[in-house]
Structure formats: C-alpha cells, structure tokens
N, C-alpha and C positions, 0 to 999 in steps of 0.2 A: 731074658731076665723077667722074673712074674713081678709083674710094676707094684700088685698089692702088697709084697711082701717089704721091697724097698723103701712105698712110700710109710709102712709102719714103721721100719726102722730111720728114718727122715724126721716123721712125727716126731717120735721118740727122744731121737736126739735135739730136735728144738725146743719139745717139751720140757728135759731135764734140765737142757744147758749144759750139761756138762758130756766128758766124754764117759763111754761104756767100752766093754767089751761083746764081742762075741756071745759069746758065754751066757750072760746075763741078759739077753735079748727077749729069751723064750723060745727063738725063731729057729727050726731045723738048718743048719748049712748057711749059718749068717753072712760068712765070711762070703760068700761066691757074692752076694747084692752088694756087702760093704764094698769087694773089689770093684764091681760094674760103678757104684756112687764115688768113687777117689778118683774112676777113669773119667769119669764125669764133672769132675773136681767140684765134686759138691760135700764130699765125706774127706778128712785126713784122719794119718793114722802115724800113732808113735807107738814105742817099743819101751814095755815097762819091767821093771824087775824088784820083784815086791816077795818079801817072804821063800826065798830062792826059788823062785817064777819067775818064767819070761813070759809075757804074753803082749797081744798087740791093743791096745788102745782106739777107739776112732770118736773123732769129735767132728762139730761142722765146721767145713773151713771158711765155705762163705756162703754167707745167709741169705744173699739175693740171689744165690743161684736155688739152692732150697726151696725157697718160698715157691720163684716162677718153674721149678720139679714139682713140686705139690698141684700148683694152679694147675698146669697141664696135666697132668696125667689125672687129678679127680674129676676133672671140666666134663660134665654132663653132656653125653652126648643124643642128642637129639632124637626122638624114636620115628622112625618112616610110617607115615599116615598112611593107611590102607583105606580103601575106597569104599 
C-alpha cells in the first residue's frame, strides 16, 4: 500500500468529518487504500442507495487509531550523517 496515498485519504476524512466515497477522493483506485485502512480498522464503510445508486460510503471508525496512522507513518525519519 503507498502510505502517501492512505494518509491523504485519513487527512481527508478527519478533516471533513464526515464520510465520502471513493469517487469524490480525486485519488486513482481509492478503493484498494480504503480496503488496506478498514483491514486496519481505521476506515468503515456502509452501503448507500441514493438517486437509484448503490455505492459504498467510508467514514472514520476510530479516531485514536487514525491520529497514531498519521503520527507513524509522517514521523520524520532521521537522515544518516556522513562523515
């Protein structure tokens, strides 16, 4: 999973508050990070039917798992001193 792409759609979703779709991301192939973040149980996802639509929904399930997904994976990692 390319972690930059995840932790945008993570932002995203803390940022709105609410939930999104796929779709509405901007992000090529959303669906593949949103699955790897629900396996992670940090993304849920419902099943919406709106306008004779069906599509999937993903909102955050839990926000302490979120936050410490962000913390790790932005955590700056240190550069090797060369001599």
């Amino acid at each position: 999973m390319r972690k930059t792409k995840a932790i945008m759609l993570v932002e995203k979703l803390l940022k709105q508050g609410t939930s999104t779709s796929a779709q509405d991301t901007g992000i090529a192939n959303a669906n593949q990070y949103y699955v790897e973040l629900e396996n992670m149980g940090i993304v849920g996802s419902r099943w919406v039917y709106k306008d004779g639509s069906k599509y999937k929904e993903r909102f955050i399930r839990d926000k302490a798992k979120a936050y410490a997904f962000l913390a790790k994976q932005t955590k700056k990692i240190p550069e090797a001193k060369t001599a």
